[in-house]
N, C-alpha and C positions, 0 to 999 in steps of 0.2 A: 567705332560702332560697338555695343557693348552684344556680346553674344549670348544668341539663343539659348536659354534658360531649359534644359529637357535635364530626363533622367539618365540617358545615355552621356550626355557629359558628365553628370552626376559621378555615375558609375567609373567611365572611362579615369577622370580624377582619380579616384578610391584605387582603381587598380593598380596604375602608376604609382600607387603610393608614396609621392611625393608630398611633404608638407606642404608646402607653399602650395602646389595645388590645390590640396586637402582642403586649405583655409579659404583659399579662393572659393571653391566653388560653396563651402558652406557659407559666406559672407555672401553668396550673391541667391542664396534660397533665403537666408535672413533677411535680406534687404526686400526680394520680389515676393515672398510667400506668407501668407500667416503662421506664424508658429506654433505647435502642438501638441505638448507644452515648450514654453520656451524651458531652457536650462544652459546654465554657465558653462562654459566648457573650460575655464581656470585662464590662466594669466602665462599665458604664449607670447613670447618675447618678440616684437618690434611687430604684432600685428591687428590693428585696425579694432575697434571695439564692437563692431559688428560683428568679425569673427568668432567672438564669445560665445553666438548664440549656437543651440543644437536642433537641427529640424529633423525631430521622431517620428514627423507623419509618412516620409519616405523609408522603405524597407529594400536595401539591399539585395540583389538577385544571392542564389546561395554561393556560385563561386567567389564573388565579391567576397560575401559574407566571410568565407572562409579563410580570404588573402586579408582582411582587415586583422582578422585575426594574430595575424601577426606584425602588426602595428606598434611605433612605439608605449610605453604605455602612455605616456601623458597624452595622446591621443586617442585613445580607445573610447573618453566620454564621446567622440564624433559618432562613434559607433552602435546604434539598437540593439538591443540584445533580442526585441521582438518575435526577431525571423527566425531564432533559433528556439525561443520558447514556445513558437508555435507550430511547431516541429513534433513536440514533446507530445505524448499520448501514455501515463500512468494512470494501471488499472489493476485493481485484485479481479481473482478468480473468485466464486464465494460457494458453499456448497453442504449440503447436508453430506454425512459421511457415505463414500461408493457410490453417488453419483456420477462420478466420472471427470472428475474436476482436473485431477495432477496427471490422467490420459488427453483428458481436450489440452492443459498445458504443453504437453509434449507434443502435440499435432501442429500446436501454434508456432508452436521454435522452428518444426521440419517447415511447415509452408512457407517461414520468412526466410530460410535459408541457414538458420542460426545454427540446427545439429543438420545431421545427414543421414541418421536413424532415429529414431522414435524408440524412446526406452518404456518396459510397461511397469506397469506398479503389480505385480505379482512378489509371491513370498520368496523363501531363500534359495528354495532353485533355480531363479532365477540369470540368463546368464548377462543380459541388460537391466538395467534400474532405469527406474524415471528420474532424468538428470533434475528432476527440484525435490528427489527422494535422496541426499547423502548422507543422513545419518547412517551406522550401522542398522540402529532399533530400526528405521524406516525400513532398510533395508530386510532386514529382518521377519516384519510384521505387515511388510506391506502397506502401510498408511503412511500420512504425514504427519509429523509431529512438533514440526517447526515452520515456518512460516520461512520462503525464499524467493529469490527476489532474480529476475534474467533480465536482459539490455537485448535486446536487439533494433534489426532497420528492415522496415519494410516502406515501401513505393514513397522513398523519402523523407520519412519520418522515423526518427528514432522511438521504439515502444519500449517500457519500462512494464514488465510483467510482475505480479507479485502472485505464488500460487500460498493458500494458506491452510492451515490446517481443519480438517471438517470437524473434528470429532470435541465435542461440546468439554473435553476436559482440557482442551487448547486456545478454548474460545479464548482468551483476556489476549493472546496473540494476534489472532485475528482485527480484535475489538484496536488494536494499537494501528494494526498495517490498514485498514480502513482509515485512519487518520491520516494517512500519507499520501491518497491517491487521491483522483478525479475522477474516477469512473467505477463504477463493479461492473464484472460480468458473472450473473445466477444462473449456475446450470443446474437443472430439473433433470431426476431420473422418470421418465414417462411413464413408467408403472408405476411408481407410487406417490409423483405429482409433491406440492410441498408441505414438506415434514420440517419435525420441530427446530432441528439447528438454524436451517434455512430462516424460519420464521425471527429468531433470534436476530440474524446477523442483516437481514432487511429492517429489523428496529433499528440498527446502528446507522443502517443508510437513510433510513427515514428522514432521523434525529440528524443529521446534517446534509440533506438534501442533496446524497449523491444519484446522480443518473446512475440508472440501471439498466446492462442489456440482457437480455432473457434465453438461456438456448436449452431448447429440452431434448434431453440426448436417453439414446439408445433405442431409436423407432426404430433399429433391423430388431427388436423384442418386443413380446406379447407385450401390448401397454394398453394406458388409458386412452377412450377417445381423446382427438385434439380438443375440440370445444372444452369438453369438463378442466383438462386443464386449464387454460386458457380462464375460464372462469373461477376455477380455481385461488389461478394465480392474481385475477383483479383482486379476491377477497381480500387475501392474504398481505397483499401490497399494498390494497387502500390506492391504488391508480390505474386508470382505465390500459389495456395492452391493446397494439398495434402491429399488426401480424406480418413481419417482412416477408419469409417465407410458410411453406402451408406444403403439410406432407400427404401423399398416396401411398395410403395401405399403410402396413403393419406388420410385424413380426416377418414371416415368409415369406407374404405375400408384398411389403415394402416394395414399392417401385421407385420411388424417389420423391422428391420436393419441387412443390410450383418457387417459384419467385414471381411475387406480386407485380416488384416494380418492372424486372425486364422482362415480364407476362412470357416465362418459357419455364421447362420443365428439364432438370438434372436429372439422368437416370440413377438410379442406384447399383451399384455394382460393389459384393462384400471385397473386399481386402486391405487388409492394415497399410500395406505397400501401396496404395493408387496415390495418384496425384491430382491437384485441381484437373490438368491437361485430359485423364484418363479418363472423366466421366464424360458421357454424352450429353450433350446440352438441345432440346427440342421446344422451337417455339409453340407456343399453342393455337397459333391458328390453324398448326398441323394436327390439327384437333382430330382426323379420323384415323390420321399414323398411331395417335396415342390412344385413341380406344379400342385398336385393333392389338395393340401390346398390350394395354394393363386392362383390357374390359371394364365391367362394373364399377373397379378401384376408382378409374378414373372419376368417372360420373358421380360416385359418394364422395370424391375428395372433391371436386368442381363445387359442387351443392353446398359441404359444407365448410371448403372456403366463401362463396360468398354468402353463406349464414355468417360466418366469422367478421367477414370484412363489414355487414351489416349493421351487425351487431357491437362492432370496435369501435372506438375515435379512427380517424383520420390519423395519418401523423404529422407530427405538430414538434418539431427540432427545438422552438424554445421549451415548451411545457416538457420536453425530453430532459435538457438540461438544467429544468429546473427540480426535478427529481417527480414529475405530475407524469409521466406520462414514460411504458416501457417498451421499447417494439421485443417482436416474439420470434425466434429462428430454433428449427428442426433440424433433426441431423442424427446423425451417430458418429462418435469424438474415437470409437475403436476403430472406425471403418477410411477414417478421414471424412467422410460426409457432411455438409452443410460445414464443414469448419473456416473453408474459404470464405466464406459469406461472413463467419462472426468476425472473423481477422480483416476485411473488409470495413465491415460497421465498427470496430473499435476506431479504425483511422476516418471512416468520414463522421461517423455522428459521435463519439467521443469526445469531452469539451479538451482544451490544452490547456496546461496549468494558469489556473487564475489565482485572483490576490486574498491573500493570507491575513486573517485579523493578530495581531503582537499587542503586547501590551511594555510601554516602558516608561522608567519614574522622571519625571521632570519634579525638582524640586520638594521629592520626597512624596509627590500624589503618583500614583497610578495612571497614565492615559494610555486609553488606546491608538491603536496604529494598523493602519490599513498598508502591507505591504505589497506590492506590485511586482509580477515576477521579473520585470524587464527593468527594474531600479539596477541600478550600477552597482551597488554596495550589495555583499556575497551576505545572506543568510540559510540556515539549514535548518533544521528540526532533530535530534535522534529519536528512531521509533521504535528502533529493535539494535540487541546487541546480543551478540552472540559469539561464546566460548569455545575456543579448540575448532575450527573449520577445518584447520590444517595444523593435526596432531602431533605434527613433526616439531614446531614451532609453539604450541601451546599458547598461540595467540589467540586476542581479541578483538573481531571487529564491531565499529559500534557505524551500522546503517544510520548515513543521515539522507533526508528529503531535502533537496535543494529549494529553494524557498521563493531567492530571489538572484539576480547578479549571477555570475559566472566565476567556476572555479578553477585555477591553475595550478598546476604544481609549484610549491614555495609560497603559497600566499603565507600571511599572517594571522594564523585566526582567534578566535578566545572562547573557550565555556562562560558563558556567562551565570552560569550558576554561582560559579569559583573565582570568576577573573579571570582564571589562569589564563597562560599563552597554553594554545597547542599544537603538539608538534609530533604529527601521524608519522613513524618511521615510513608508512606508503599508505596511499590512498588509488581504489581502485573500483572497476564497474564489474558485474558479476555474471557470471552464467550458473547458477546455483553456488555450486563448491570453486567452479575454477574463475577464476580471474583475470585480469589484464589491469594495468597504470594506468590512470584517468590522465590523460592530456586536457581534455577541457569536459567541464559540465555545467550545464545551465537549467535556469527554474523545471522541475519535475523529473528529473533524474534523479535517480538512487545511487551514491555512491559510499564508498566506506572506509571507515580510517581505523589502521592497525593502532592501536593504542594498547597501552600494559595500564591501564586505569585511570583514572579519574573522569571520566564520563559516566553519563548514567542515562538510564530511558527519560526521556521528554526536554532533555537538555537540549538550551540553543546554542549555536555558533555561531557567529559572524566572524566580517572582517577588521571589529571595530565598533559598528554600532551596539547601542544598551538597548537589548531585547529581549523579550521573552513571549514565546511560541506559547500555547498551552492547548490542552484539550486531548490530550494522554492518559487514559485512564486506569486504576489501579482496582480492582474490584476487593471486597474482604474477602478472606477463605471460607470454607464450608466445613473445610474438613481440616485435622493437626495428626500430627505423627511426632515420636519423638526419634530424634536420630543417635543411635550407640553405633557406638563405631569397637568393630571387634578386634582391631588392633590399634590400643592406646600410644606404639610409638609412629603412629598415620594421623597425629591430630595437628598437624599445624597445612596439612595438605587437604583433611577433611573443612577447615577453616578458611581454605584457600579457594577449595573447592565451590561451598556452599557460599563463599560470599561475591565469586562470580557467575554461580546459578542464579544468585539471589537478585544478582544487578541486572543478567541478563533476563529476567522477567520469567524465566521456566519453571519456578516456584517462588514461594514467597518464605524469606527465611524470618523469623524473631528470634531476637537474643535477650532470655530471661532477663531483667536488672538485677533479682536477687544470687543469678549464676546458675548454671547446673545445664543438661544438656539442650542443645539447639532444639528452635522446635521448627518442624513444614509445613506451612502452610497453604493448601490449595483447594482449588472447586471438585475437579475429579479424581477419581481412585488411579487413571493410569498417570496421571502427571509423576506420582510418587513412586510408580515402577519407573518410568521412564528416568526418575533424579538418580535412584540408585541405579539403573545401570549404567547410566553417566560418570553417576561417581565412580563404582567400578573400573572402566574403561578407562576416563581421561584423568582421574587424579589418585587410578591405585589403591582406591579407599572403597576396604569392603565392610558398607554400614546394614545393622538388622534397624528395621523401623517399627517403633512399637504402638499402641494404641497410647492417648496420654488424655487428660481429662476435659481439656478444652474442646470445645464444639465452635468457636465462632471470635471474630474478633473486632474490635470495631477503634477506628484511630478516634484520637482527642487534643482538644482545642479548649480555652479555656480563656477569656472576657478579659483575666488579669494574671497575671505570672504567680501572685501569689494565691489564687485559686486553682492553681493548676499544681502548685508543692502540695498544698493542703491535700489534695485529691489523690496525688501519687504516696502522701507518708497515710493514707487511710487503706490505701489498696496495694501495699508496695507487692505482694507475692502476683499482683494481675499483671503487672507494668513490662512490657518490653517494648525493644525499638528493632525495627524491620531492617531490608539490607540499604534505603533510605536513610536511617536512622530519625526515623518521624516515630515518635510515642504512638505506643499501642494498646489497647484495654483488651485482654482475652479474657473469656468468659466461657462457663461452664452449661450456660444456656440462656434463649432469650428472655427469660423474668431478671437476670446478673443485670442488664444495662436498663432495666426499667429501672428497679430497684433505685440504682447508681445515680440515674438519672432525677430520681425522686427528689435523692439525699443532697446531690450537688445539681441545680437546676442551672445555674451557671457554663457546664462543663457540655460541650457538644460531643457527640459521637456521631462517626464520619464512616457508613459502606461503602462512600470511595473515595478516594484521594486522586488525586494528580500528583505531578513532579516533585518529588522533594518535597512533598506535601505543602505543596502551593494549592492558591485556589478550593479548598476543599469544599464538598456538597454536604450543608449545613441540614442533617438531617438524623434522626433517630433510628 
């Protein structure tokens, strides 16, 4: 009698982890089930050609999942990586500067259990910092000025946090860590609703259709009514908002937030230290408890939530996901207030990592390639790399985004920029500055590999396959500085220095062709405070930056090799190559590259680049 076909045999097989069972039972889901997709499972010695097949439509409960995992390899293709990508929940924070962004960051780590205090982003008397503030400058000045990146586990799901820099002289950081994630969350300062970073950094998400959740923090402050922002924020975003929670009162008077969907009311109570537990939770059919506590407040917040809700869409989880449509949460992120609710909706309506467009050469054409997170074969992205975390060591880490497949210690992996093999002396998952050994990582995880160089921003890895990731982008500078360095025998550390600021994306370096000093390139004036006191600190080197005559720069591309010599022996004193080493046209102002463009019609100029100056946007 041939036995009942269930998941519980399924499973019970997998656990025992016994081959032969293993095969058995996947031979008897090939033989009785449609397959979805089918896929080879390789050439397993003395069994049955039905066993070959893999059936992906079942998913593993998660202890399974976990006992598989240590499976021979030759059988790990039996195994979905599914249930583990689905798991995953990667999202930036996004934010105009002093909205509250790297304080809601640090309430999200205390509610998932990740710190055990909550650091503030206050100046240098400070005696806690906000753990995704460890620069010194951070530390220092109270802002962020690097982009970091936290791991933690909330109600089964692994979250991947990224907190980013608000201050519009960091944006091109920003602009990169948005290509890494799935989701943003835009926190709104409620008095002054959205200002121009913000504006900014919602084109980014537009421009590739990330879902957006919305939390507008600091209602215990004089703010704007809800509706104006609310309206506000439709303009702004170009999609209608869905209002999960809806707040009572204001400033003093603050009593707390409705929640729409579980129709009850959170009291409000001030303290940095409360917990979800601490607040009072009050349905509203207890409608005359609460208007005997908040009066009037209540009846003008009832009114104009459902002016709000009236006036809103519905919510609608595909048009969420498709970047149409943002629900709206209240709160104050100093008080812990409404932050359960955002850490909530990043795990239920947050999408989990989906598939990744690649492009790789067959035959010397270009195709594209739609990658799948739950594919077998290990791909990554790097988005961000970053010098000296850990000053003791003078090390490099270069952030990659998991892509696809599952990572192990010991794989085999390659830059495919270079070929090369690479070989991270350790690869590890992060809590801003500190660390831990990645045991395993899969699609939408951030992890990172100590390397002493040859990586660069937008570079892919695999385990094997010919790939390349793209859509990393490099914006031109605004502004030049030249760098003297005031002690000539600090030049090979100044060299050392600038050309892994230069990789790490914190400025943009060029090096004349005719020779003479380095120049910096960047959008804002603090980037260039921020390099030198980097240099300062981590490589020794105390550089004066002077004014120099370039205003602008723009890469080049040229139809034929030999229109591109002609063009550089016409303009040799313009010509330099960045810490990419992609030719660059610096120019003294924008009539230089009309002109340029006039003389050699031929020759493109590029305001932005990609990797390695791949891809470039073919534009004037």
């Amino acid at each position: 009698m041939t036995p009942s076909l269930t998941p519980r045999r399924w499973q019970g097989a997998l656990q025992r982890s016994s081959e032969v069972q293993i095969i058995k039972a996947v031979a008897m889901l090939a033989s009785r089930v449609p397959l979805q997709p089918p896929s080879p499972l390789g050439k397993i010695a003395n069994q049955k050609p039905r066993a070959t097949a893999l059936y992906r439509g079942f998913a593993p409960s998660e202890p399974t999942a976990r006992r598989l995992s240590r499976l021979p390899t030759h059988l790990e293709p039996l195994v979905s990586y599914a249930p583990e990508t689905r798991r995953r929940r990667t999202f930036a924070i996004i934010s105009h500067p002093d909205a509250g962004k790297t304080t809601l960051t640090e309430k999200l780590l205390l509610f998932s259990g990740a710190i055990q205090i909550a650091g503030a982003v206050k100046g240098r008397k400070a005696s806690r910092h906000a753990t995704s503030d460890w620069m010194e400058i951070e530390k220092q000045r109270g802002i962020s000025v690097a982009s970091s990146v936290m791991q933690m586990a909330y109600r089964d799901h692994v979250v991947n946090l990224l907190d980013t820099p608000g201050h519009k002289d960091f944006s091109e950081d920003t602009y990169r860590v948005l290509t890494a994630v799935d989701s943003a969350l835009m926190v709104i300062d409620a008095a002054n609703g959205v200002e121009s970073q913000t504006r900014r950094l919602i084109e980014v998400c537009r421009q590739r259709d990330t879902p957006i959740i919305t939390f507008v923090n600091k209602m215990d402050r004089e703010v704007r009514d809800p509706l104006d922002i609310m309206d506000e924020v439709e303009r702004e975003l170009g999609m209608p908002c869905c209002p999960i929670t809806w707040p009572v009162g204001q400033g003093k008077s603050f009593g707390g937030i409705i929640n729409l969907r579980t129709k009850s009311m959170t009291v409000f109570q001030p303290g940095s230290e409360k917990r979800p537990q601490d607040f009072e939770t009050i349905p509203l059919s207890d409608a005359d408890n609460l208007r005997a506590r908040f009066g009037q407040a209540f009846d003008d917040a009832l009114e104009s939530m459902e002016l709000a809700v009236g006036a809103s869409a519905e919510w609608d989880h595909d048009a969420f996901l498709k970047g149409k449509l943002t629900p709206v949460f209240f709160g104050s992120g100093v008080n812990n207030f409404g932050v359960m609710e955002v850490l909530d909706a990043v795990v239920d309506m947050s999408p989990p990592p989906g598939p990744r467009v690649a492009y790789t050469e067959v035959n010397r054409n270009r195709e594209e390639k739609v990658i799948q997170p739950e594919d077998e074969s290990f791909s990554g992205v790097v988005f961000k790399v970053q010098a000296n975390m850990d000053a003791n060591h003078r090390d490099r880490i270069a952030f990659v985004r998991v892509a696809s497949g599952r990572y192990t210690p010991g794989m085999k992996l390659k830059v495919q920029r270079t070929g090369k093999e690479l070989r991270p002396t350790s690869v590890v998952t992060f809590m801003s500055q500190r660390r831990e050994a990645v045991e395993e990582a899969y699609a939408g995880d951030i992890i990172g590999f100590t390397t002493h160089g040859g990586v660069q921003l937008g570079d892919t890895i695999t385990d094997g396959a010919n790939l390349q990731f793209t859509g990393l982008p490099f914006f031109a500078p605004e502004l030049f500085m030249t760098v003297i360095l005031k002690n000539p025998l600090r030049t090979k550390q100044l060299q050392q220095g600038l050309a892994q600021l230069g990789e790490e994306g914190a400025i943009q370096v060029f090096r004349p062709d005719v020779g003479g000093p380095m120049l910096l390139g960047a959008v804002g004036q603090l980037q260039f405070e921020v390099v030198q006191h980097r240099l300062k600190t981590e490589y020794d080197c105390d550089v004066r930056l002077e004014a120099c005559q370039y205003t602008g720069a723009r890469w080049i591309t040229a139809d034929t090799p030999a229109e591109l010599r002609e063009f550089e022996t016409a303009y040799p004193l313009r010509m330099a190559h960045d810490a990419a080493d992609t030719l660059a046209y610096l120019c003294t102002s924008p009539y230089d590259v009309r002109l340029a463009q006039e003389r050699f019609p031929k020759i493109h100029f590029h305001p932005l680049r990609e990797h390695a100056g791949l891809a470039l946007q073919i534009n004037t």
